[in-house]
N, C-alpha and C positions, 0 to 999 in steps of 0.2 A: 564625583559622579556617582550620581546612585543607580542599581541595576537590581530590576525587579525579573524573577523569574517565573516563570508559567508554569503554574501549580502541574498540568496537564501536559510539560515538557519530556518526551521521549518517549522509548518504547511503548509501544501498546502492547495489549493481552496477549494478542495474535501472535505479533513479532515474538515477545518473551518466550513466548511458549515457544515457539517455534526454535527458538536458538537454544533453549533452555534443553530442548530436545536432541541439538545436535552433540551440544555438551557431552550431555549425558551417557549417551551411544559411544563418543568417542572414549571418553572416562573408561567405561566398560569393558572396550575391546583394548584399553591400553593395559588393563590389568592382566588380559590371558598371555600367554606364551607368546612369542613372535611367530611360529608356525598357526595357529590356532586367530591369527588374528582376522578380520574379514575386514576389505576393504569398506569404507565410507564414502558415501556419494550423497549430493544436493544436485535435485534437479531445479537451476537457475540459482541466482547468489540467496543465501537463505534470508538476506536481510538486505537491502539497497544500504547498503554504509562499506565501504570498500576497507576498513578497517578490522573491520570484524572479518568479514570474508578471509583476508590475508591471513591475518590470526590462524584461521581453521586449517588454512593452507599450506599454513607453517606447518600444521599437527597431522597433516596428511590426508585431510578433507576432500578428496576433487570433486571440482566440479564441474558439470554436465549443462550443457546451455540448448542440446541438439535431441529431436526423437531417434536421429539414426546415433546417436550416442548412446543413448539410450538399448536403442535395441539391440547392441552388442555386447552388451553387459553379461555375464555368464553366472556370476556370485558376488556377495556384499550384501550393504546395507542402506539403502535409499532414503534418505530424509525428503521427503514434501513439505514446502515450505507455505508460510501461512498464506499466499496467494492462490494456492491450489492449483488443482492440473484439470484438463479435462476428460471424461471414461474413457478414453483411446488409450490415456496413459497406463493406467491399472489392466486393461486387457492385453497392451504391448509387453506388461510384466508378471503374465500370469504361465504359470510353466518353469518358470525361471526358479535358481533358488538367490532368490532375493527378496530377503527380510522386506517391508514397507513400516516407515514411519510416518504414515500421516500426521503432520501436521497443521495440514490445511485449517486455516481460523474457523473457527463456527459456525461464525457472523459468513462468511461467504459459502460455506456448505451448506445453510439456509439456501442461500441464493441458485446454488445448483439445483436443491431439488426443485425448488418454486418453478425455475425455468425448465427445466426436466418434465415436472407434474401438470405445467399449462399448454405447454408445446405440444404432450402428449394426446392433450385434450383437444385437439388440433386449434387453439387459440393463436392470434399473432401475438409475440411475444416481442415487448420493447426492453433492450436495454441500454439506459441511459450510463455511458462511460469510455472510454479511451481504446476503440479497439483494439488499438497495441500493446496493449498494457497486460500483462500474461494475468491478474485476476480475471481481466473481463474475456479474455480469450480460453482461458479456464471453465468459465460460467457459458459464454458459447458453447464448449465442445458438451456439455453436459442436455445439450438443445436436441430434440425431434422431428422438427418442423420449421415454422414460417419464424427463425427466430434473428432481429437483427439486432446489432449494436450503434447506437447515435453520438458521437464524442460530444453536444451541446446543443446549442438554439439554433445556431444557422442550419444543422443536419434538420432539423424538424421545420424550421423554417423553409425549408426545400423539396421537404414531403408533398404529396398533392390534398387536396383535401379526403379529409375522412370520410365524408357523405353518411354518418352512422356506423361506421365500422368499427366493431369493437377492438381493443386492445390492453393487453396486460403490461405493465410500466415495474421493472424495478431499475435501481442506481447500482453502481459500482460501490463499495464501504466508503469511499472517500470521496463520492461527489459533493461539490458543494452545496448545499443544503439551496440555498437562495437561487441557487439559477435551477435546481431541479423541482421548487415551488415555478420558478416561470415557462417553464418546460411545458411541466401540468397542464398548467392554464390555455398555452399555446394550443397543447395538443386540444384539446378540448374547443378554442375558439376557432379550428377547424375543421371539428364537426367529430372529432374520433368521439366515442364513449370510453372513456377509461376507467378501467379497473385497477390499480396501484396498490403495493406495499411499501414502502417507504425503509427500504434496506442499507439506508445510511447507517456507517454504525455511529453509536452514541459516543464512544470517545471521540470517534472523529468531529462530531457535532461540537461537542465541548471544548476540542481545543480547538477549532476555528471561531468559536465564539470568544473563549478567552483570548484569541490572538488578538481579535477585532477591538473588544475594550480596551488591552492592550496598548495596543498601538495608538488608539485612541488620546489615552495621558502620557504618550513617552514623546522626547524629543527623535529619539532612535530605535532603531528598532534591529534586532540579530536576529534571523531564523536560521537553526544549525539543522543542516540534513545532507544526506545522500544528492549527488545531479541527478539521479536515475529516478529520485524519490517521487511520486506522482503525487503523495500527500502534502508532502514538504514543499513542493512549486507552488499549490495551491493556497497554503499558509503565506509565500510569501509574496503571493500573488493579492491575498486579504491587505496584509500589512502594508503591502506597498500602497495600495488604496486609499488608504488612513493616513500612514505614515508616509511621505514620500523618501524621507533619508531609513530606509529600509537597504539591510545586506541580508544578503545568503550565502553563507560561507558551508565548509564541511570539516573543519578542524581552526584551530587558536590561530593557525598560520594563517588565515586568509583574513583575519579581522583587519577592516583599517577605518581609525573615523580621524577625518578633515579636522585637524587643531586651528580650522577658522571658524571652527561652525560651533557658536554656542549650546553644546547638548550638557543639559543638566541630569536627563534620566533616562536610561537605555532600559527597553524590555524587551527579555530575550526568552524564545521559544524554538520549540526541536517538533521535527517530523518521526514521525512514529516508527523512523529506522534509526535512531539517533541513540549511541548506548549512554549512561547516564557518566561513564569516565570524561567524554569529548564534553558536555552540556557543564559539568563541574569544573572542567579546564577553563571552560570558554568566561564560564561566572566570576570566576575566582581571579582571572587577571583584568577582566572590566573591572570587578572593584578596586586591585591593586593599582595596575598601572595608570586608571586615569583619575 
């Protein structure tokens, strides 16, 4: 069985960064004194891979999922993770002595101000992405005005019509590129005028395009990530498309392929919370064991 791997397979910049950070902080305070040391905090898991989490957690990392958690903090060290928070958060921790490590991705601090700088402008401000999803509830809280969030076609399908109403359109990093070109268009064949950035990020472009070829030439198809991963669902939401003998596993243990099913070539791909240990495990026994 041959098993081809997705050049574009695991962490993104964001994530890296983002973890590479929490490292670092912890490295640091593990060198001073035990008295001298300052507690470590992550507001929300710094990465959707519950393996890496536990890691930190071993090392003494906690983590914070809550504002009123938050807001009883007294000293430490806060890591912000690349999904970002929204300006309540930094004003809830101002006064406080607690260090801040922004982390938040780039590619989504773009996103804040855009929505921040059009809102203010009293613009209606569209963003297209997964309300629940702490980026896009992030990029909300950084809003002024008329700003709302759409998870897809049917929420805009459901809007009334535009009648010439203008509106500003950005995506979540990780919408899928093809339904927010049909998005567009919708909005538009109901009359809005839109104004749009187009704030998908570009790895995330690239590795749902590679997934899609992909899967394309494989018999199977493995997408490794996080449940919680919003990237990850959507890669194996592509694959499955293409490929219908598509799995989503989160570690080697969940792999299982039908020894009735003629698969000559598995191609496997990770969601951008994926660390490169689990994606080399997962490789490495496709090509051994089958």
């Amino acid at each position: 069985m041959e098993a081809v791997l997705a050049k574009s397979a695991g962490f993104c910049f964001g994530v890296e960064r983002a973890v590479d950070a929490v490292y670092r902080v912890l490295s640091e305070e593990e060198k001073k004194e035990a008295k001298d040391r300052r507690p470590i905090y992550t507001y929300g898991a710094i990465v959707h891979n519950e393996q890496v989490v536990k890691a930190l957690e071993d090392r003494g990392v906690k983590l914070l999922k809550t504002k009123e958690e938050l807001a009883h903090l007294e000293k430490g060290i806060l890591v912000i993770r690349a999904h970002g928070v929204g300006e309540e958060i930094y004003k809830l921790l101002q006064g406080k002595d607690i260090e801040i490590v922004d982390s938040s991705c780039p590619y989504v601090r773009k996103i804040q101000r855009l929505v921040r700088e059009h809102s203010e402008k009293g613009e209606r401000v569209i963003v297209m992405g997964d309300p629940e999803h702490p980026e896009v509830q992030g990029i909300l809280g950084w809003g002024k005005g008329n700003v709302t969030a759409l998870k897809g076609i049917e929420e805009v399908e459901a809007l009334p019509d535009g009648e010439g109403q203008e509106i500003f359109v950005v995506a979540q990093t990780t919408f899928h590129i093809d339904k927010f070109k049909l998005v567009l268009a919708l909005f538009k064949k109901k009359g809005y005028h839109v104004s749009v950035i187009n704030t998908i990020c570009n790895a995330t472009f690239e590795r749902q395009s590679e997934a899609k070829e992909l899967a394309g030439r494989s018999d199977a198809m493995v997408v490794i990530g996080g449940s919680s991963s919003s990237n990850t669902k959507k890669l194996f939401e592509i694959c499955r498309a293409i490929c219908p003998n598509t799995q989503l596993i989160q570690t080697v243990k969940d792999l299982k392929f039908n020894s009735d099913e003629a698969i000559r070539n598995v191609g496997i791909t990770a969601g951008a919370s994926t660390p490169k240990e689990i994606i080399e495990e997962v490789l490495t026994y496709v090509r051994n064991e089958f």
